[in-house]
C-alpha positions as CSV (number, residue, x, y, z in Angstrom):
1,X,27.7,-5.1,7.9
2,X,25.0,-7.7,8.9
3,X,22.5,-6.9,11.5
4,X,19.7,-9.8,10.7
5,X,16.8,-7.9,11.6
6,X,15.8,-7.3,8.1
7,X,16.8,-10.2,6.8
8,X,14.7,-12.8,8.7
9,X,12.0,-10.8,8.2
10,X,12.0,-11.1,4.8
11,X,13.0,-14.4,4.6
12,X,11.0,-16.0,7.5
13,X,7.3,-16.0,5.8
14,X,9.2,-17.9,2.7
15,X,11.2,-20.1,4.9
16,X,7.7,-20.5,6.6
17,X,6.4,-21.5,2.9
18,X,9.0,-23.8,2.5
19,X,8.4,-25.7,5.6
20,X,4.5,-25.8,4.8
21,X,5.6,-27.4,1.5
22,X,7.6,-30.2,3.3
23,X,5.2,-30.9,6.1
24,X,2.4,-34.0,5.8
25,X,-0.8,-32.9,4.5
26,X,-2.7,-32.0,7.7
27,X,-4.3,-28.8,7.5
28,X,-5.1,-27.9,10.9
29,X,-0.9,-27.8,11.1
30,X,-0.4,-26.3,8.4
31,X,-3.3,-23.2,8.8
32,X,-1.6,-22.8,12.2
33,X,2.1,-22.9,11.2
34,X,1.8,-20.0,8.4
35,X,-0.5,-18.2,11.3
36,X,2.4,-19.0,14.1
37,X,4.7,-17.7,11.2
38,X,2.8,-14.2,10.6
39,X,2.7,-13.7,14.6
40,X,6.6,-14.1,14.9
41,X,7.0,-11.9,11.9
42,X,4.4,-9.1,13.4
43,X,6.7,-9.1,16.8
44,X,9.3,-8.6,14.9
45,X,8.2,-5.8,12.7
46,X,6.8,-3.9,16.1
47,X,10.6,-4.1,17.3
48,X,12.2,-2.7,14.3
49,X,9.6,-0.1,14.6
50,X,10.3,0.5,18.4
51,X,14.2,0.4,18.2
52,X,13.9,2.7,15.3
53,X,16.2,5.2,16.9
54,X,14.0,8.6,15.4
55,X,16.7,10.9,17.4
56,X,19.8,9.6,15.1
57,X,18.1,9.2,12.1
58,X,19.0,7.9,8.7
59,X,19.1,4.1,7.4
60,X,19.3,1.6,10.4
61,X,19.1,-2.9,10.8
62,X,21.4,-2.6,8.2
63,X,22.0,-6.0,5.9
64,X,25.2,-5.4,3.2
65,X,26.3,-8.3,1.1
66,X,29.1,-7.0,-1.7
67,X,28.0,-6.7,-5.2
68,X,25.6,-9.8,-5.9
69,X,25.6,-9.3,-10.1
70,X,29.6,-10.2,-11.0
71,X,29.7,-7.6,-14.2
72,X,32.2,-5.2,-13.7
73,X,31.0,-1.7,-12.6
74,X,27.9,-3.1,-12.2
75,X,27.6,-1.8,-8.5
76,X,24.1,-3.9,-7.3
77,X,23.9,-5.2,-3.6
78,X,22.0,-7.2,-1.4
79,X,21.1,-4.0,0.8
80,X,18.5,-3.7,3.4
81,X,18.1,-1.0,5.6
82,X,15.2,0.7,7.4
83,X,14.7,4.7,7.4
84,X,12.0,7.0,8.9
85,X,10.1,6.7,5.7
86,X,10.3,2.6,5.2
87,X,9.9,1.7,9.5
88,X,6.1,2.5,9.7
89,X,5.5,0.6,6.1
90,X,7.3,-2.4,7.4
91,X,5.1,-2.6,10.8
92,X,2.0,-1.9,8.6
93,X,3.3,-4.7,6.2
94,X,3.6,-6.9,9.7
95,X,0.1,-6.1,10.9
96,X,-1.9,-6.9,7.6
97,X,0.3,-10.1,7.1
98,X,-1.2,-11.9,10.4
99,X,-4.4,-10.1,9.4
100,X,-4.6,-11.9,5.9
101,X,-3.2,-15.0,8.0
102,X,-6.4,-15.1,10.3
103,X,-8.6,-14.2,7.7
104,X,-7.7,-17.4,5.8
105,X,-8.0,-20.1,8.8
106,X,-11.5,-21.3,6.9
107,X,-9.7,-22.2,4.0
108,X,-10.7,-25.5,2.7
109,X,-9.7,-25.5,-0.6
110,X,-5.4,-26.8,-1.7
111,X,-4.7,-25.0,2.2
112,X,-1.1,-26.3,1.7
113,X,-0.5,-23.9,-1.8
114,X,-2.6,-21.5,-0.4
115,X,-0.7,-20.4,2.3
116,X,2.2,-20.6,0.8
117,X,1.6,-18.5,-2.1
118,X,0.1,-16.3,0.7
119,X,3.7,-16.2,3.1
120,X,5.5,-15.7,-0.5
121,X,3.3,-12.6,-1.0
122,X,4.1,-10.7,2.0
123,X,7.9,-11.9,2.0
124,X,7.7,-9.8,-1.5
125,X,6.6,-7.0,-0.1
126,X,8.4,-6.5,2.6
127,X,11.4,-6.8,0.3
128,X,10.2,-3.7,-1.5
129,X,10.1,-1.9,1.8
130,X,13.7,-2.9,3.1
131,X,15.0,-3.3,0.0
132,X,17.7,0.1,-0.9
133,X,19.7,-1.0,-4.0
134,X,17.5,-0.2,-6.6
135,X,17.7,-3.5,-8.6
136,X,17.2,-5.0,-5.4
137,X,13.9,-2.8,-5.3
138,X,12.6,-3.7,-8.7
139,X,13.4,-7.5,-8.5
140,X,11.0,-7.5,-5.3
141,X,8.3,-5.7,-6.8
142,X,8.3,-8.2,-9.8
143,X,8.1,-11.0,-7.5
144,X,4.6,-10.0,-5.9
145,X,3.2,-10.6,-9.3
146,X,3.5,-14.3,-8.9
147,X,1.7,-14.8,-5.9
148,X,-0.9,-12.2,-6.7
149,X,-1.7,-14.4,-9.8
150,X,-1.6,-17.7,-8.4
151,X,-3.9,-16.3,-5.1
152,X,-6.5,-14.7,-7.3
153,X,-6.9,-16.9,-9.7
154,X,-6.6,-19.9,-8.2
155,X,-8.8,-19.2,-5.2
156,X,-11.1,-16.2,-6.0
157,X,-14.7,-15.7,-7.2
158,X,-16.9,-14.8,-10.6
159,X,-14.0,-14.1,-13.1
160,X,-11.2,-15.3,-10.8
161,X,-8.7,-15.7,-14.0
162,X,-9.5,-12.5,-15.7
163,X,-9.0,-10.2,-12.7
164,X,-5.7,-12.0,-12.1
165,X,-4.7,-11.6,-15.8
166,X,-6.0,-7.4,-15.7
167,X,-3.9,-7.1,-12.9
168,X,-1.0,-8.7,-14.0
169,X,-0.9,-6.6,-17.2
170,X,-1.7,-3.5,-15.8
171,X,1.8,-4.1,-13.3
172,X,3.8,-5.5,-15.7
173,X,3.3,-2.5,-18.1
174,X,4.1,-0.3,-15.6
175,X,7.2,-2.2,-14.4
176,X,8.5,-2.1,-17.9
177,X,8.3,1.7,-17.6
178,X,10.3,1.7,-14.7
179,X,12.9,-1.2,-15.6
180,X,14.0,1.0,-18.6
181,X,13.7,4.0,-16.3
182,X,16.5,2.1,-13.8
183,X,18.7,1.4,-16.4
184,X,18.7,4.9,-18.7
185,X,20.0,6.3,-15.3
186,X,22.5,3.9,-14.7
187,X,23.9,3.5,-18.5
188,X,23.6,7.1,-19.4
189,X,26.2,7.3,-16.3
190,X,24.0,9.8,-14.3
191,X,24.7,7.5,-11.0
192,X,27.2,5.3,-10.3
193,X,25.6,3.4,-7.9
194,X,22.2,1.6,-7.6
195,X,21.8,2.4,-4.0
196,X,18.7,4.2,-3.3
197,X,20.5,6.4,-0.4
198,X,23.1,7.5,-2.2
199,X,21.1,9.0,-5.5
200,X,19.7,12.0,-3.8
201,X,23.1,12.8,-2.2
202,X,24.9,12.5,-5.8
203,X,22.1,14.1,-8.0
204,X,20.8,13.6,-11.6
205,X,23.5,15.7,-13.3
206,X,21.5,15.4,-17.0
207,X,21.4,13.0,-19.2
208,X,24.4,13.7,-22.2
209,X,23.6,15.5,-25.0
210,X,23.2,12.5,-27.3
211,X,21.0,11.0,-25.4
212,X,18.8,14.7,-25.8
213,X,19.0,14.6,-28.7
214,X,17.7,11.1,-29.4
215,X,14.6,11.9,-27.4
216,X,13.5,15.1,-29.5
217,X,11.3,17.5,-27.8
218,X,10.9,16.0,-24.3
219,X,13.5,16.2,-21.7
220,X,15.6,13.2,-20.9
221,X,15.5,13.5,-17.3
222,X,11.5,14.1,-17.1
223,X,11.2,11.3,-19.2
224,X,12.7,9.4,-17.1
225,X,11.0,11.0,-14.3
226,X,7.7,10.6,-16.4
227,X,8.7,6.4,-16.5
228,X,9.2,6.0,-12.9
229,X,5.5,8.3,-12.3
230,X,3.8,5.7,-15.0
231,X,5.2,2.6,-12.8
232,X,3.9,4.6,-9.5
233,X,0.7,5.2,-10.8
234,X,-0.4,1.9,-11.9
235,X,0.0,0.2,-8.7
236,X,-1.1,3.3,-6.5
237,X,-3.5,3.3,-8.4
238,X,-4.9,6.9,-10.0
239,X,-7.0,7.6,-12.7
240,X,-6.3,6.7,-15.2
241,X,-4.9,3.8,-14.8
242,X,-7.1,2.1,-11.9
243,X,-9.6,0.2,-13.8
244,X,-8.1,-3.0,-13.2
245,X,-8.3,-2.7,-8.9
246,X,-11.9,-3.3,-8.9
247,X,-11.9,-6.3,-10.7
248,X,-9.0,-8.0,-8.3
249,X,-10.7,-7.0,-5.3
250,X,-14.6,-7.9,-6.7
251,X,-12.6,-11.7,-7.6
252,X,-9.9,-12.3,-4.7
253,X,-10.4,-13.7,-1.8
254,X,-10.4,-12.3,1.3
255,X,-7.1,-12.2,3.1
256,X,-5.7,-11.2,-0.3
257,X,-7.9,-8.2,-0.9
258,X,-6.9,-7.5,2.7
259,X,-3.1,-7.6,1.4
260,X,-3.7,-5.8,-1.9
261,X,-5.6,-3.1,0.2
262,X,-3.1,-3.1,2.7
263,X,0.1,-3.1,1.6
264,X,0.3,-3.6,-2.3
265,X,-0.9,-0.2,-2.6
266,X,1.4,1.6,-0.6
267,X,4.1,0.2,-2.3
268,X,3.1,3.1,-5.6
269,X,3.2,5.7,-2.8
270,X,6.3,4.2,-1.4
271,X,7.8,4.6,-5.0
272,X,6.4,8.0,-5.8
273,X,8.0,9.6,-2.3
274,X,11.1,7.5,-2.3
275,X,11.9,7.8,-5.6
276,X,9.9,10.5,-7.9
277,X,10.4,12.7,-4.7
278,X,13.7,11.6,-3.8
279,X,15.6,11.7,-6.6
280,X,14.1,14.6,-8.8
281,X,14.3,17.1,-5.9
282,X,17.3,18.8,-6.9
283,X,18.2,17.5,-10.7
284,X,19.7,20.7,-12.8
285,X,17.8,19.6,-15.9
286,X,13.9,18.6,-14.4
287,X,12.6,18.2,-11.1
288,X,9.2,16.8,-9.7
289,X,8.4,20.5,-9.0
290,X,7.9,21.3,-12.4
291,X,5.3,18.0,-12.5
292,X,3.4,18.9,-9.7
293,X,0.7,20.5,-11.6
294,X,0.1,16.9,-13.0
295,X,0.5,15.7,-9.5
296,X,-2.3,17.8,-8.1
297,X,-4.1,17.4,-10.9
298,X,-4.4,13.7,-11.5
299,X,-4.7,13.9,-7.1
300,X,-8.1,15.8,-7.3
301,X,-9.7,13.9,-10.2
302,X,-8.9,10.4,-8.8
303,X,-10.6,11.5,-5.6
304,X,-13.4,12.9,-7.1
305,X,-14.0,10.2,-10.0
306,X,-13.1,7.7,-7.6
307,X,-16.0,8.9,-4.7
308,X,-18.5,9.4,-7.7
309,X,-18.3,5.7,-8.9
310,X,-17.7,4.7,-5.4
311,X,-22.2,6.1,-4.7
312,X,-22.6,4.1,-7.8
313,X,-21.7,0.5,-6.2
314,X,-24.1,-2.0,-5.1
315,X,-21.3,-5.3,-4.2
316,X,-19.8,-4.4,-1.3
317,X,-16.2,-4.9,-2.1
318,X,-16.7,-3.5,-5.2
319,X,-18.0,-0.1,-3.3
320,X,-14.6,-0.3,-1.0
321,X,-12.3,-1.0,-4.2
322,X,-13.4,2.0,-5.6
323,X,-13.3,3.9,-2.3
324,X,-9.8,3.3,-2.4
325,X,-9.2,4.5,-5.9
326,X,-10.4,7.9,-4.3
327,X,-8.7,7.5,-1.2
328,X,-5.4,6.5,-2.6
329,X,-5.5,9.9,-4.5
330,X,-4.8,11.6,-1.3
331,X,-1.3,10.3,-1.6
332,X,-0.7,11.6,-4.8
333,X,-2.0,15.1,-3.2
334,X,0.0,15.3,-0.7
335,X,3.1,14.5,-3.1
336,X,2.4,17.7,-4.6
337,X,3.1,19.7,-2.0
338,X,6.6,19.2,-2.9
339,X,6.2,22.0,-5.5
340,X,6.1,24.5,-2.6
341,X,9.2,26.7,-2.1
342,X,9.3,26.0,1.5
343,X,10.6,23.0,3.2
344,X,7.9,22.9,5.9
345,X,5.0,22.9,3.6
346,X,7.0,20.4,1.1
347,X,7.5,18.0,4.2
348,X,4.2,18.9,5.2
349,X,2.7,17.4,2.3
350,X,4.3,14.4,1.6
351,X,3.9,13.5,6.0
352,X,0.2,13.6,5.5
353,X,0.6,10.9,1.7
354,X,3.0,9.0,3.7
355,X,-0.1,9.3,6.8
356,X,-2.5,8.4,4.5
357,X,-0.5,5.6,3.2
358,X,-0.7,3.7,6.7
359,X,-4.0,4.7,8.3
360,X,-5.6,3.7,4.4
361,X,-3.8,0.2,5.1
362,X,-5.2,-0.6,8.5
363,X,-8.7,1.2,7.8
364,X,-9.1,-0.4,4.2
365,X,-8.0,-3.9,5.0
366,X,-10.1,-3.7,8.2
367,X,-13.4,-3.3,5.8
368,X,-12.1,-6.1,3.3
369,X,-12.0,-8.4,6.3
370,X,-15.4,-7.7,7.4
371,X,-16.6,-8.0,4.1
372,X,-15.5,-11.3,4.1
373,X,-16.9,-12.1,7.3
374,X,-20.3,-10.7,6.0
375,X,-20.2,-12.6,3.2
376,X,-19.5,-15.4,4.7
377,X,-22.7,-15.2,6.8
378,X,-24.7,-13.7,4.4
379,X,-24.1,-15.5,1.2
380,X,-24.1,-12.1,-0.5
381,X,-22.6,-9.3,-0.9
382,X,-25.4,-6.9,-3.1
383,X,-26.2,-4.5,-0.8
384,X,-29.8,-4.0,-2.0
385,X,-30.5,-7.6,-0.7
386,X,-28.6,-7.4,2.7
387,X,-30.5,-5.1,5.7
388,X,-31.0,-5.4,9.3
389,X,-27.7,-7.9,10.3
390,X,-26.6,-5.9,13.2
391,X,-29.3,-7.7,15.7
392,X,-27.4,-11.0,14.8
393,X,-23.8,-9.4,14.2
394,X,-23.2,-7.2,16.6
395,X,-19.5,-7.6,16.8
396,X,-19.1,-7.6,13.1
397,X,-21.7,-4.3,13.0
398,X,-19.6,-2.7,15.4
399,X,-16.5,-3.0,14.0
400,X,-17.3,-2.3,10.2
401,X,-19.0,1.1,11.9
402,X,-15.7,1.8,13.0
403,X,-14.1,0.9,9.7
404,X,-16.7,3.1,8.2
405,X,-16.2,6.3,10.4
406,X,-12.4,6.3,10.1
407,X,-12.6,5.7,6.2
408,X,-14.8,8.7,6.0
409,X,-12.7,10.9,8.2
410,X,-14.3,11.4,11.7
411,X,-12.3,13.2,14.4
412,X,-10.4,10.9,16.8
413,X,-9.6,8.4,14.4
414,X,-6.4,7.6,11.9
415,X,-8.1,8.8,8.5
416,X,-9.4,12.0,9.7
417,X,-5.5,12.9,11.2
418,X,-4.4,11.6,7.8
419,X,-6.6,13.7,5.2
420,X,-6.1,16.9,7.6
421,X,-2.3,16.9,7.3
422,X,-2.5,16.3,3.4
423,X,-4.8,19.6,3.2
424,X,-2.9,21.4,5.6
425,X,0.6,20.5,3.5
426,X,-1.3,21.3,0.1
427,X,-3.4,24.1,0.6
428,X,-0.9,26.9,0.3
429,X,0.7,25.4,-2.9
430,X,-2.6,23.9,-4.7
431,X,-6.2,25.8,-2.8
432,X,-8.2,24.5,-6.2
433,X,-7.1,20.9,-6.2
434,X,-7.2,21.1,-2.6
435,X,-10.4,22.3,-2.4
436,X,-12.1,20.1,-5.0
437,X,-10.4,17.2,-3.0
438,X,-12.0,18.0,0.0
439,X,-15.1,17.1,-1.9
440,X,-14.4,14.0,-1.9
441,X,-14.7,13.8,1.9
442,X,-18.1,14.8,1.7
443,X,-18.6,11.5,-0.7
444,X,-17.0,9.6,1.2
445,X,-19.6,10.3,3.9
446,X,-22.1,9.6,1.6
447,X,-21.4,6.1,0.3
448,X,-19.9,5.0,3.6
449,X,-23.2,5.9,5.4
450,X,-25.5,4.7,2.8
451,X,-23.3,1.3,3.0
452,X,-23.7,0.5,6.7
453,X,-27.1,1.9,6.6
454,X,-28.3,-0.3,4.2
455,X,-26.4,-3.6,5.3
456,X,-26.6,-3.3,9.2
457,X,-29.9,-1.5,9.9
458,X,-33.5,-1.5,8.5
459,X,-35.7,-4.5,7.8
460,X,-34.0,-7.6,7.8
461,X,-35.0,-10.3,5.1
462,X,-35.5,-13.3,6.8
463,X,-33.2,-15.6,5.5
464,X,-30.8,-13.6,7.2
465,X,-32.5,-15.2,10.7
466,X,-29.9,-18.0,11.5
467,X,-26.9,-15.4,10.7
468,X,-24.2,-15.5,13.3
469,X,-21.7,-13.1,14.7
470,X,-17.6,-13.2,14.5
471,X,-15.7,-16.5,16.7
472,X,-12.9,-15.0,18.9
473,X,-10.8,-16.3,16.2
474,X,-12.4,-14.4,13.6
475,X,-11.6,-10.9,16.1
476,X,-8.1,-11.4,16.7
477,X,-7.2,-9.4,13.1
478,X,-10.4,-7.0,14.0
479,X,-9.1,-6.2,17.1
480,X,-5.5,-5.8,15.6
481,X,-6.7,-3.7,13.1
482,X,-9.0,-1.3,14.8
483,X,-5.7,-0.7,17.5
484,X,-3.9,1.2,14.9
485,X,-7.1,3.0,13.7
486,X,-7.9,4.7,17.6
487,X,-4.1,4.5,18.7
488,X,-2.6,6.9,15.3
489,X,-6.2,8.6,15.5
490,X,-5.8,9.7,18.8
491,X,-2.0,10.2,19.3
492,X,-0.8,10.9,15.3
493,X,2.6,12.0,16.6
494,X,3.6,7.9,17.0
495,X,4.0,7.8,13.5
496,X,4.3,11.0,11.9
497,X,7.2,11.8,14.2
498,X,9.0,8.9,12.4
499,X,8.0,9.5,9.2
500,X,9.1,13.4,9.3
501,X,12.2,12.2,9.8
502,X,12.9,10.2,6.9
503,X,11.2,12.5,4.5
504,X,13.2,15.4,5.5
505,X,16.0,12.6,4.8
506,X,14.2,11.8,1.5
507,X,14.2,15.4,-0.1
508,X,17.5,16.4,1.8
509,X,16.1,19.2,3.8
């Protein structure tokens, strides 16, 4: 079974990279091959998306090679497919992968490894996306570490190699949690299969009693479950275990904070629903509803804690790193809706995380471009030094007043429709954590206003007076990233529908 789709769209950014790495050294063809590159791949992301047949349902573009690891009853598979719950993430992964490619057209610096760690980056994660054999999955997320290190530290600011070191640590632990996770399901001979579809349908029957016994006090299975959260966590990220996001994004460089922003993030909430949701919703033994107290929990101080430092920030991208600390904790939130007894409110929940997940994407990576253009400009980003740059940026104003709005939730764009279907899905099953999350709306406000206040209005210091506005190549990726923002804010339905469909697929309801 071999339908290509999915294939070449992993493939194509590091065949792209490939090809860059063979071409002569002229950088004008090579910033405009790995931008060529990004375009086809975003065409073809927006077809999978479209041809996503939502009225038939389940995992479509299927890719199926037999088992690729020769150990017998060792049942790993090259298997792609796309579901309700993956198409959306794969057209985000699309849009912020020409985005980062615009972004880095001023390169000037090795362009030829640049772009190629860059197309090796979002090959990665759109593997995790596709990817439904569970090795498969892991061996993916691994990958992104490589060009994550390589693009930070090799072409970022201030303390370029310790924010790629932080962050490589931080993953790595966490994908240690969830390697040994993977394989006490498969050799305590709870599944028989590594394929992510099949799990939920054949259940977590409980780990043997030996294994119980070995473990002492603490459940296999919610150990288990309590590994895979860990792994989720860490790349979502959540307090605690966010410190090292704001040093990536103070130290990378544009189109990769774009990317981390984007898509790097989602790929935690991707985990938690996918698998955390997926797979614990019916085990005999544990099952995430008895964890979503620590869900809801962890949900409402991320947001808060996150907001609070967020009024603390004077770097710009520092101040949207943090913002997404507390905006990231939505997801969580709405993932603990799935301790609700009925289906409606469970799938209610986890619609407005999985929401969240793609209008944080488009609205987060938006600001992380205009950052950059800002800087770029402005030589600077400490806010207390910047004022008055709308007169001479109008475009670039414009657009990060958008940005802002949608971040902080206004009506009529994607992040309001997003956090009001993660309150509506958790407000029955957790009011307090609910409710002290809603706070963080009001913070968001707060720092978002104060930001564009302070950046784009007022006095401005007069070296500031020869600043210039965004090039139409500089607005191609604003323009594609402000679409999403109105389109889902206005019309929610064009991706919730789809993303309904495979959760209710997800938690077999």
């Amino acid at each position: 079974m071999f339908s290509g789709y999915l294939t070449i769209a992993v493939f194509l950014p590091i065949a792209t990279a490939l090809l860059i790495a063979l071409m002569p050294r002229r950088d004008q063809w090579i910033r405009w091959t790995a931008i060529g590159a990004t375009v086809v791949e975003l065409v073809l992301t927006i077809t999978i998306f479209i041809r996503y047949e939502i009225d038939k349902g389940g995992v479509q573009f299927v890719d199926l090679f037999g088992n690729w690891i020769p150990i017998e009853g060792f049942d790993a598979r090259y298997l792609l497919g796309v579901d309700g719950l993956s198409a959306p993430l794969v057209l985000l992964t699309g849009i912020l992968g020409a985005a980062a490619a615009f972004a880095s057209w001023r390169i000037k610096h090795r362009v030829r490894e640049y772009f190629i760690w860059l197309l090796i980056l979002q090959s990665s994660v759109m593997g995790v996306f596709v990817s439904l054999d569970l090795l498969l999955f892991f061996i993916f997320w691994e990958i992104e570490l490589i060009p994550m290190f390589m693009l930070i530290s090799g072409w970022g600011t201030g303390r370029p190699r310790y924010s790629a070191m932080k962050f490589v640590i931080f993953t790595l632990a966490g994908s240690a949690f969830m390697l040994v996770a993977i394989l006490a399901l498969f050799m305590s001979g709870q599944i028989g299969t590594f394929a992510m579809v099949s799990i939920p349908e054949e259940g977590i029957v409980g780990i043997p009693e030996k294994m119980a016994l070995a473990t002492g006090l603490i459940a296999p299975t919610a150990l288990i479950f309590a590994f895979f959260l860990i792994a989720f966590a860490v790349k979502l990220p959540v307090w605690p275990v966010h410190s090292w996001l704001p040093d990536a994004h103070t130290d990378a460089p544009t189109a990769v904070s774009v990317m981390l922003a984007g898509v790097l993030l989602k790929m935690g909430g991707y985990g938690l629903i996918r698998i955390s949701a997926g797979f614990f919703m019916e085990s005999p033994d544990f099952q995430i509803r008895d964890a979503g107290w620590i869900l809801a929990i962890g949900a409402a101080i991320s947001i808060v804690y996150g907001a609070v430092l967020t009024l603390r920030q004077t770097d710009l991208k520092r101040l949207i790193a943090y913002s997404s600390v507390s905006h990231m904790g939505f997801v969580m939130l709405g993932v603990a809706a799935v301790s609700a007894t009925g289906s409606k409110t469970a799938s209610g929940g986890l619609n407005g995380a999985a929401l969240q997940m793609f209008t944080h994407g488009t609205i987060t990576g938006l600001l992380f471009l205009l950052v950059g253009m800002t800087y770029e400009r402005a030589h600077t980003r400490h806010i207390p030094d910047m004022g008055g740059l709308a007169p001479k940026m109008p475009l670039i104003a414009t657009a990060f007043l958008v940005a802002g709005l949608a971040s902080l939730g206004l009506p009529g764009l994607s992040g309001f429709a997003a956090e009001i279907t993660v309150f509506l899905g958790t407000w029955d099953v957790w009011p307090i954590a609910t409710g002290i999350s809603a706070f963080g709306v009001v913070l968001a406000a707060a720092y978002i206003l104060w930001m564009v206040q302070r950046v784009f209005f007022g006095p401005r210091p007069e070296r500031f007076d020869d600043a210039e506005d965004a090039t139409i190549v500089d607005l191609i990726p604003v323009v594609g990233l402000i679409a999403p923002i109105v389109i889902v804010g206005i019309w929610p339905a064009v991706i919730t529908d789809t993303f309904e469909i495979g959760i209710k697929a997800t938690l077999g309801l």
